[in-house]
DSSP file (Angstrom, degrees, kcal/mol; ACC not computed):
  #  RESIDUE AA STRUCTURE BP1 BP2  ACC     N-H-->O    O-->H-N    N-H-->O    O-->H-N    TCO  KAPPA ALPHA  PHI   PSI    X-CA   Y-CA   Z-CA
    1    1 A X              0   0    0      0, 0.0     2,-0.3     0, 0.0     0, 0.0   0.000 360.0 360.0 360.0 140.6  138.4   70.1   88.5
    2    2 A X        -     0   0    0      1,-0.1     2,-0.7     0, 0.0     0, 0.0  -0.446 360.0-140.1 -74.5 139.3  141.3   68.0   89.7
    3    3 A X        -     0   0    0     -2,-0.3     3,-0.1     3,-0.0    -1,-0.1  -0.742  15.8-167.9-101.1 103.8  141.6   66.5   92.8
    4    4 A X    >   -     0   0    0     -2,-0.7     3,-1.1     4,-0.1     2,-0.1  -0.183  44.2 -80.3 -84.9 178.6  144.7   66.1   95.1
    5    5 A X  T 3  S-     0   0    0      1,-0.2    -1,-0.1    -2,-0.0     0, 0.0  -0.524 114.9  -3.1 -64.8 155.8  145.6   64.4   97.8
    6    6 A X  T 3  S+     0   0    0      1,-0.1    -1,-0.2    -3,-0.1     2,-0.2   0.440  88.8 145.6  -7.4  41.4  143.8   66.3  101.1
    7    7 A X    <   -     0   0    0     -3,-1.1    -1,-0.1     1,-0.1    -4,-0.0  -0.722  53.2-119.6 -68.2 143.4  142.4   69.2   99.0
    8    8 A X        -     0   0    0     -2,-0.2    -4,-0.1     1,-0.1    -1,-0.1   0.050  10.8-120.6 -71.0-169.3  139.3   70.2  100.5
    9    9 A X        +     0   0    0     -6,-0.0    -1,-0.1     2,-0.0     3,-0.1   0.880  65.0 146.1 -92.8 -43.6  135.5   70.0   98.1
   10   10 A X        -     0   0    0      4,-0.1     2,-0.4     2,-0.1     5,-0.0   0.435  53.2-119.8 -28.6 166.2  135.7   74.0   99.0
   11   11 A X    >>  -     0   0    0      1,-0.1     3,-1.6     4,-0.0     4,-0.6  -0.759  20.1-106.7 -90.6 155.7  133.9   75.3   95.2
   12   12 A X  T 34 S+     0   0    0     -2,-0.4    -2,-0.1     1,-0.2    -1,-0.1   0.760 113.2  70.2   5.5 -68.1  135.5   77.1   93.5
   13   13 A X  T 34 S+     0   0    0      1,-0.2    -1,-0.2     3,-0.0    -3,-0.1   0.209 110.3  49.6 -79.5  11.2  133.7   80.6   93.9
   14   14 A X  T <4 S+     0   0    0     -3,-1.6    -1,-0.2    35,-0.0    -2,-0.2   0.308  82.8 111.7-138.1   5.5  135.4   80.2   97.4
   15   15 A X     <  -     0   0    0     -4,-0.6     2,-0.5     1,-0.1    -3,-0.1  -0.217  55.4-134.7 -67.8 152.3  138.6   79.4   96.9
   16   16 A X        -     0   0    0     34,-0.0     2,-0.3     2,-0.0    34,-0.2  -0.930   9.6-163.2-110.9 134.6  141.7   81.4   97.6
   17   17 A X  E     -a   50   0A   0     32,-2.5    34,-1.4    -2,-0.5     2,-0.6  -0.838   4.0-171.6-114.1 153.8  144.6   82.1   95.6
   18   18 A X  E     -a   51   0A   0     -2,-0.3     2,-0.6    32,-0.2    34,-0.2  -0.990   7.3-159.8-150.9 132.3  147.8   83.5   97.1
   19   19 A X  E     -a   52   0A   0     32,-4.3    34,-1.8    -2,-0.6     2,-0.6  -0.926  13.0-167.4-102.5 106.1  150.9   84.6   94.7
   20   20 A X  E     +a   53   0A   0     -2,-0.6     2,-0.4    32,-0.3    34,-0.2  -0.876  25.5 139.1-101.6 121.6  154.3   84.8   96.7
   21   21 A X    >   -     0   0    0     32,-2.9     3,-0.7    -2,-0.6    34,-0.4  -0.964  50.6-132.5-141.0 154.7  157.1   86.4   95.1
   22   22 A X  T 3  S+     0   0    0     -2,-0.4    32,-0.1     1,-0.2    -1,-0.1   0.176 109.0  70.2 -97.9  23.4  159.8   88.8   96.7
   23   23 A X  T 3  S+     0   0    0      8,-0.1    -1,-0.2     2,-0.1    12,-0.1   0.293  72.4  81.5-115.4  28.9  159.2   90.7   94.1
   24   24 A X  S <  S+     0   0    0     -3,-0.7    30,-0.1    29,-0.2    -2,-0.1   0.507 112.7  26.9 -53.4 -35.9  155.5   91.7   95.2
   25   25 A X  S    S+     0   0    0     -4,-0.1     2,-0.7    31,-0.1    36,-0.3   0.109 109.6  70.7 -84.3   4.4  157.2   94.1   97.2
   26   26 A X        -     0   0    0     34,-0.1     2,-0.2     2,-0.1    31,-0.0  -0.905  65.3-150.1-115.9 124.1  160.3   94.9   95.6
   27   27 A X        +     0   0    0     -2,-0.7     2,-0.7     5,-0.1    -4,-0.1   0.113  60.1 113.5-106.1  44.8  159.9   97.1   92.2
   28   28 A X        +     0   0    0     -2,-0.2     3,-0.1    -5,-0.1     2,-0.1  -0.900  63.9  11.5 -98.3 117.4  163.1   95.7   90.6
   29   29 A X  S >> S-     0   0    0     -2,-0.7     3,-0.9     1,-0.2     4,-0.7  -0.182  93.5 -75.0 128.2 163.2  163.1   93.6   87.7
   30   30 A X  H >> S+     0   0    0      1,-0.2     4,-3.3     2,-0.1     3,-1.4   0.853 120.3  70.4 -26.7 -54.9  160.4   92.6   85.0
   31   31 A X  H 34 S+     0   0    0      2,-0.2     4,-0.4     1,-0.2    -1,-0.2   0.591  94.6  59.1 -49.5 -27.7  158.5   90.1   87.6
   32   32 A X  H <> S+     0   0    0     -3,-0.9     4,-3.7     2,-0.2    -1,-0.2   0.735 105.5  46.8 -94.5 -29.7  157.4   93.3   89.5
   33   33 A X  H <X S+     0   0    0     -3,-1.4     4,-1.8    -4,-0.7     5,-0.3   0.887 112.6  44.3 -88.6 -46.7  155.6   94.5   86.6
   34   34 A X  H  X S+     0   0    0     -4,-3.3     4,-1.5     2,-0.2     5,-0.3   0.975 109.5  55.4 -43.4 -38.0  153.8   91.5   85.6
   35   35 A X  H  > S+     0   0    0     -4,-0.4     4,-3.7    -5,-0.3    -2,-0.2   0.999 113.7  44.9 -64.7 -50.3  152.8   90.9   89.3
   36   36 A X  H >X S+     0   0    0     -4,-3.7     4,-1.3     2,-0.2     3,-0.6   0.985 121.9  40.6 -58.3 -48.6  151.1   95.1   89.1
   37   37 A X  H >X S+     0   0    0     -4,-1.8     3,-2.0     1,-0.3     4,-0.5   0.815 113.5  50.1 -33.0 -79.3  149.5   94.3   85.7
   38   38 A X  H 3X S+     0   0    0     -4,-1.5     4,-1.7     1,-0.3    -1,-0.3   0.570 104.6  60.7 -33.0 -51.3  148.4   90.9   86.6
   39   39 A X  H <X S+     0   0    0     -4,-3.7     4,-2.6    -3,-0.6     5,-0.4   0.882 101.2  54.0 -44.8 -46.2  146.7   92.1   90.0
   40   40 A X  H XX S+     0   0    0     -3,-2.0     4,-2.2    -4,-1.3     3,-1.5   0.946 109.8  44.5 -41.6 -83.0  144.4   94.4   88.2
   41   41 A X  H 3X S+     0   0    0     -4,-0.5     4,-1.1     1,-0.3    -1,-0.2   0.679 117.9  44.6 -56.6 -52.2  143.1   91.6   86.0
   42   42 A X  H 3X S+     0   0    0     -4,-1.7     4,-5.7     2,-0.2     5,-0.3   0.798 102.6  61.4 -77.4 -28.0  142.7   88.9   89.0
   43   43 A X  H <X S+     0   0    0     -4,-2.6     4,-1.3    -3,-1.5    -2,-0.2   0.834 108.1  53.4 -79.1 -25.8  141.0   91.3   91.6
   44   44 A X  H  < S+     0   0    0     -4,-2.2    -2,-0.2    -5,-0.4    -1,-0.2   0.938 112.9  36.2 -41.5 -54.0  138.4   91.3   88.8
   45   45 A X  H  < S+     0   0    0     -4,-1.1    -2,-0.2     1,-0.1    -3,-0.2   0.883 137.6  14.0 -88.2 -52.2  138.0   88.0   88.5
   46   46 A X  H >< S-     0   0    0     -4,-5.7     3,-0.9     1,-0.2    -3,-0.2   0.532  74.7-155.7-122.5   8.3  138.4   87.2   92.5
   47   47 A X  G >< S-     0   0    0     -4,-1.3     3,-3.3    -5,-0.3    -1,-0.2  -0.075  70.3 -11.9  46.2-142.7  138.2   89.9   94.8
   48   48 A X  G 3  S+     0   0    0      1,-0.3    -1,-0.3    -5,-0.1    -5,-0.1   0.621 119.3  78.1 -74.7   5.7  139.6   89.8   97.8
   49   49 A X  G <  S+     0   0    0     -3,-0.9   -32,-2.5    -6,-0.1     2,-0.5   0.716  76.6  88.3 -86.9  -2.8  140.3   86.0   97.7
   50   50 A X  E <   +a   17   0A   0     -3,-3.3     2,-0.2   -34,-0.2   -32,-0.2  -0.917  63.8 178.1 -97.5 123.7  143.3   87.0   95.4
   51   51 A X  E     -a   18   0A   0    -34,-1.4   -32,-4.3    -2,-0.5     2,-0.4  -0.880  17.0-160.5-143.8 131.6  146.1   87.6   98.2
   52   52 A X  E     -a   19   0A   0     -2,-0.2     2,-0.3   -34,-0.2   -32,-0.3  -0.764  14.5-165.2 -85.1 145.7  150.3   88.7   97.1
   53   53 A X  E     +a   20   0A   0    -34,-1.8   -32,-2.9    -2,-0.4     2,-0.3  -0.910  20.8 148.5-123.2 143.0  152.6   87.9  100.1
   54   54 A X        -     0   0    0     -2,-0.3   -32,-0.2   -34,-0.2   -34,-0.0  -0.973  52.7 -69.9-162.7 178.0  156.0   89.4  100.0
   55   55 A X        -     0   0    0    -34,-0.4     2,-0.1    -2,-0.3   -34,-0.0  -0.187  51.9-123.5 -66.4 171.5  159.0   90.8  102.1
   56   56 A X        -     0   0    0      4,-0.0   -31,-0.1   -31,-0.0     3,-0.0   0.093  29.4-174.6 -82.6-153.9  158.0   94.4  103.8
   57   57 A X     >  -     0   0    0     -2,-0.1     4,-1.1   -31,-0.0     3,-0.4   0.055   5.9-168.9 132.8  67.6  160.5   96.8  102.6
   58   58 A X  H  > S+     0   0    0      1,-0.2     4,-1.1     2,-0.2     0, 0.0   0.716  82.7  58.6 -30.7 -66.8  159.9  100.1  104.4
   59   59 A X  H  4 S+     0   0    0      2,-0.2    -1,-0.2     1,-0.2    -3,-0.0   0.715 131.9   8.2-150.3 -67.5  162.0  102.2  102.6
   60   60 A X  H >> S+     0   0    0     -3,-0.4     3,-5.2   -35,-0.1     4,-0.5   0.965 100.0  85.8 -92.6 -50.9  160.0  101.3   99.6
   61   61 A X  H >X S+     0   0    0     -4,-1.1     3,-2.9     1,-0.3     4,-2.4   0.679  89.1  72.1  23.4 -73.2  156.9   99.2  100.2
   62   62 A X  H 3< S+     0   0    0     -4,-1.1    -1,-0.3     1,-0.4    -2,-0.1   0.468  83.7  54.0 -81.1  12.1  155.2  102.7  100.8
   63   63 A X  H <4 S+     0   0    0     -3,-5.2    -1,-0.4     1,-0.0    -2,-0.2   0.382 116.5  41.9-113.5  14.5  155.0  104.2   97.8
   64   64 A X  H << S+     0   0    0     -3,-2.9    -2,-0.2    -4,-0.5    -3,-0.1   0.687  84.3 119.5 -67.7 -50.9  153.1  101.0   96.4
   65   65 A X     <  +     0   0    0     -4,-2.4     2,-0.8     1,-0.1    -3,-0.0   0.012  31.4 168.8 -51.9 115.3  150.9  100.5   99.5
   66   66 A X        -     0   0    0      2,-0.0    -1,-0.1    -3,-0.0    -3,-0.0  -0.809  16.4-164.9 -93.7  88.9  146.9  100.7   98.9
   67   67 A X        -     0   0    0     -2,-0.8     2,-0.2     2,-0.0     0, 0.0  -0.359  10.8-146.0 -58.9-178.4  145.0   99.5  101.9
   68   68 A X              0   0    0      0, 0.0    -2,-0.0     0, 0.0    -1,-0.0  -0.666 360.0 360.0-155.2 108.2  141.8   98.8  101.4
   69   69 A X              0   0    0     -2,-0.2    -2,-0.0     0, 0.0     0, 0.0   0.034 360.0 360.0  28.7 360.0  138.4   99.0  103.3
């Protein structure tokens, strides 16, 4: 594993990854569908330490929205 300048030792197995795109919320374009695929496949792999941020979007935003437990 590489090392940057102030990255912490955290391991691995505790790391978090966070994906920002406006299109995480937004279902326009190609980017939107890679991001749903692409979630599947990572929330395997990391659970809740794989985190999206994007804009809100009422209007749409809630016919995406899972919460979860």
């Amino acid at each position: 594993m590489t090392k940057y300048a102030g990255q912490s030792n955290a391991r691995d197995d505790e790391a978090l990854l966070f994906e920002v795109a406006w299109e995480v919320c937004s279902q326009l374009g190609g980017i939107y569908t890679v991001l749903r695929t692409k979630a599947e496949t990572m929330v395997q792999k990391l659970g809740d330490r794989y985190v999206v941020v994007g804009p809100w979007h009422a209007d749409t935003s809630t016919l995406e929205f899972e919460p979860q437990e």
